[in-house]
C-alpha positions as CSV (number, residue, x, y, z in Angstrom):
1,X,29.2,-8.1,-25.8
2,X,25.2,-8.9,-24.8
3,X,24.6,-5.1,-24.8
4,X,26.2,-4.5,-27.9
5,X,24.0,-7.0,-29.6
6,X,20.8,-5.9,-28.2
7,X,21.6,-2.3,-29.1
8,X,22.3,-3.6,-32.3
9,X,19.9,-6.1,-32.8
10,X,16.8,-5.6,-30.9
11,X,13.4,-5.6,-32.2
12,X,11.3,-3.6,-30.4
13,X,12.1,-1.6,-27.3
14,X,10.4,-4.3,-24.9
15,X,13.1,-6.4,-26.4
16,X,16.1,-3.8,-25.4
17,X,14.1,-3.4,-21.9
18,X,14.2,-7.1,-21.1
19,X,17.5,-7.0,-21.7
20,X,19.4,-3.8,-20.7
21,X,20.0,-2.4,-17.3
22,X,19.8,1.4,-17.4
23,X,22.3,1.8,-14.3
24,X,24.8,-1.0,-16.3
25,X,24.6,0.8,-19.4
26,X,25.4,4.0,-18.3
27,X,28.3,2.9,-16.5
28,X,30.1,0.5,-19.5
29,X,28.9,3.2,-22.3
30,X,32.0,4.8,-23.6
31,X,33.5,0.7,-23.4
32,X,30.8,-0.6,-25.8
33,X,32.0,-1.3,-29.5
34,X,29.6,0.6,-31.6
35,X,29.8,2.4,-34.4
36,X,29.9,6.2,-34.2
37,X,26.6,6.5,-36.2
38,X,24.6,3.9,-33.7
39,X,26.3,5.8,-30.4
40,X,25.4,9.7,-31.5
41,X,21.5,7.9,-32.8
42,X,21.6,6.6,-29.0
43,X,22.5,9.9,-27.7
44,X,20.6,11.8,-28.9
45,X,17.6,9.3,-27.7
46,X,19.2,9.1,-24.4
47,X,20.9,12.3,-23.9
48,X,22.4,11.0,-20.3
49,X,24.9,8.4,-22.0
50,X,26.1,11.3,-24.4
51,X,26.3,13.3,-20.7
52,X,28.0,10.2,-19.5
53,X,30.4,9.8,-22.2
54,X,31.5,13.6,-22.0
55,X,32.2,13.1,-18.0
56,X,34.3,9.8,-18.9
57,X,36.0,11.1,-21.5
């Protein structure tokens, strides 16, 4: 639930870099509540959790 509200809620990307874990994130991706608008913005930031979500799914 943490990384679902600092995706969500963050206010500047020192905020969501204090707070995430790259490794943890990739591996809990596809099991995060989000919306499908916030998970394709994310993926298309990060195109290794879209990679990630393909692989899982």
């Amino acid at each position: 639930m943490m990384y679902e509200r600092v995706i969500r809620e963050a206010q500047s990307p020192g905020d969501r870099q204090a707070h995430l874990d790259v490794a943890v994130l990739r591996t809990r991706w596809r099991e995060l509540s989000l919306t499908g608008a916030v998970m394709a913005a994310w993926e298309a930031r990060f195109p290794e959790l879209a990679d990630t979500s393909a692989a899982t799914a």
